[in-house]
C-alpha positions in Angstrom: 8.6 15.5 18.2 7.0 16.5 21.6 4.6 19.0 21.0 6.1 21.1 24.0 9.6 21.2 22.9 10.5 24.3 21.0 12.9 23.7 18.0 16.5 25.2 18.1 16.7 28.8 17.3 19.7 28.2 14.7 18.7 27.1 10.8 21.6 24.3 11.0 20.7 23.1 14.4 16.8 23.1 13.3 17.8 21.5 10.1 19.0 18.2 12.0 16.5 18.3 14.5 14.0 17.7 11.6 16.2 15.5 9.8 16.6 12.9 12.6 12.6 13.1 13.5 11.9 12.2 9.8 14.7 9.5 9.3 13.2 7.9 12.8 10.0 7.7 10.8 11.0 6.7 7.6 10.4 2.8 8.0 7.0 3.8 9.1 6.2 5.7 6.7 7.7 2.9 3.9 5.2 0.4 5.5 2.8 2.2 4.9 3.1 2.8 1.0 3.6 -0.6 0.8 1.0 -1.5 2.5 -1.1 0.9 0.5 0.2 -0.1 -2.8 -0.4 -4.0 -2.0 -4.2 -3.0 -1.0 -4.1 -0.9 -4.2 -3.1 -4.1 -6.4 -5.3 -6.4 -4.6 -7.9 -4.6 -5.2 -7.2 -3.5 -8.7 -6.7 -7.3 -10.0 -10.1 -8.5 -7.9 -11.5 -5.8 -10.0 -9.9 -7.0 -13.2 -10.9 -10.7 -12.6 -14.3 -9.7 -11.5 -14.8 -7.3 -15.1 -13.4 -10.9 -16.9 -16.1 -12.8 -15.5 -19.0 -10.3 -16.6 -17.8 -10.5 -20.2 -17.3 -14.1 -20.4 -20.8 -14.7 -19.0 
């Protein structure tokens, strides 16, 4: 939203302002959970493998 623009003085007419500035977002903000649960994996299994290597040696 631009920071200067005031929001509608109506609930209904505020309601859908807000609505269409999150659904705009809302491939954004999927990329980015996925993007953080991928890191989150990777970085769980390198643990994992590394934790398996320890023990076996």
């Amino acid at each position: 939203m631009d920071p200067n623009r005031r929001l509608p003085s109506t609930g209904r007419q505020r309601l859908t302002v807000i609505w269409t500035w999150a659904a705009r977002r809302r491939r954004t903000a999927l990329a980015h959970i996925l993007r953080g649960a991928c890191y989150g994996i990777g970085t769980g299994t390198i643990g994992l493998a590394f934790i398996w290597v320890e023990q076996c040696l």
